[in-house]
C-alpha positions, 0 to 999 in steps of 0.5 A, a space after each residue: 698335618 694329616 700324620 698317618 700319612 707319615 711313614 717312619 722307618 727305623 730309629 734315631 729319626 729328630 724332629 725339632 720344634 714347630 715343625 710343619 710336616 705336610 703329608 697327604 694320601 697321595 704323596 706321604 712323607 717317608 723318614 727311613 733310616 737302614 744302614 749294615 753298620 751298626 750305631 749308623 744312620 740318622 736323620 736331624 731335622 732342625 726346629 721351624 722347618 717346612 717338610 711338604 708332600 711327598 718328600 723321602 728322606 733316606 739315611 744309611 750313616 748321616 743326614 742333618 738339616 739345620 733350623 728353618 729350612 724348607 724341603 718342596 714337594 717331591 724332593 728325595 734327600 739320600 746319603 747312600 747308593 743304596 746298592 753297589 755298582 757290582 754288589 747289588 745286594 750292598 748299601 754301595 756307598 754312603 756319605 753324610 748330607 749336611 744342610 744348613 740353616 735357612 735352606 730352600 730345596 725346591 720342588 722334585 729335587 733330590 740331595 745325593 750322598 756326600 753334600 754340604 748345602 750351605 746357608 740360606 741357599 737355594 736350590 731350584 725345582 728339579 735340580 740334581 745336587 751331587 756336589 757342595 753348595 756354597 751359602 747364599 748362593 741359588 743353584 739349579 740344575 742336571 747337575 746342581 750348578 750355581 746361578 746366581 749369588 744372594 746378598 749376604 748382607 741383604 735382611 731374610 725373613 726365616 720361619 722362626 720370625 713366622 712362629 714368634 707370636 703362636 697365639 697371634 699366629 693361630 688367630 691369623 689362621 683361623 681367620 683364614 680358614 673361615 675367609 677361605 671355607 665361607 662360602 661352604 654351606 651345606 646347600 651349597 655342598 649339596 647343589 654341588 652334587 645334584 646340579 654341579 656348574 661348571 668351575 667348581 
């Protein structure tokens, strides 16, 4: 939704299928890959997943997500330092960042060089990742720690399951839309800026 404020830098950037990738005006979406050697970085995002508003995505050697995963608003994911402790002008370090299937990044955190996140985990809003994650686990926290342990053997619902019917799926939306928009006439929109109440 909205892609011209989805800004790409660099090349080996993949996008697998039914992605939603929601970017707005105030909060873009940026996949950037830069790195001093050559045939390094690239950026693997997985088929179904979720990317929203204002999430960077920075690669130097490796950054690979899984299928079905879902990145919140404001999470930065890097695989590099970007710059060295003494040289300022150096990438610093990089490590690959992998994070498997079914994965949910909460809400402003950010994924550091060199972590494994792994299955069907969760990390929690505003966390700070430094060190692997185990799967099915919820981490949260300065830094990322884990709190608490999913049921392995418990059913999840993924966001392949969402898009098994596409057709289905529009109808779903469209309904939505005219439920959520019905109220929107023109009169209405025009009393809104002649004599707005308050609350709208």
């Amino acid at each position: 939704m909205k892609p011209w404020h989805v800004e790409i830098f660099g090349s080996s950037i993949q996008l697998g299928d039914y992605a939603t990738v929601i970017a707005t005006p105030d909060k873009k979406i940026r996949l950037s890959v830069w790195s001093e050697k050559k045939d390094m970085g690239h950026i693997s995002i997985g088929s179904f997943c979720l990317i929203c508003p204002g999430v960077r995505i920075s690669s130097a050697y490796s950054v690979s997500i899984g299928d079905n995963c879902m990145i919140a608003s404001g999470a930065y994911i890097t695989d590099s330092d970007w710059h060295d402790i003494y040289d300022r002008v150096s990438t610093g370090k990089s490590k690959p960042v992998k994070i498997e299937n079914n994965v949910w990044i909460g809400d402003s955190s950010i994924v550091c060089k060199g972590v494994v996140i792994g299955e069907n985990s969760i990390i929690g809003a505003g966390s700070v990742v430094v060190n692997d994650i185990p799967p099915n686990t919820i981490a949260a926290g300065n830094p990322a720690k884990v709190v608490r342990h999913l049921d392995a053997a418990g059913k999840i619902t993924t966001r392949e399951s969402f898009f098994s019917d596409p057709a289905l799926l529009s109808i779903y939306f469209d309904a939505m839309d005219r439920d959520a928009l019905g109220k929107n006439t023109f009169f209405h929109w025009f009393r809104y800026l002649l004599f707005p109440h308050k609350g709208d």
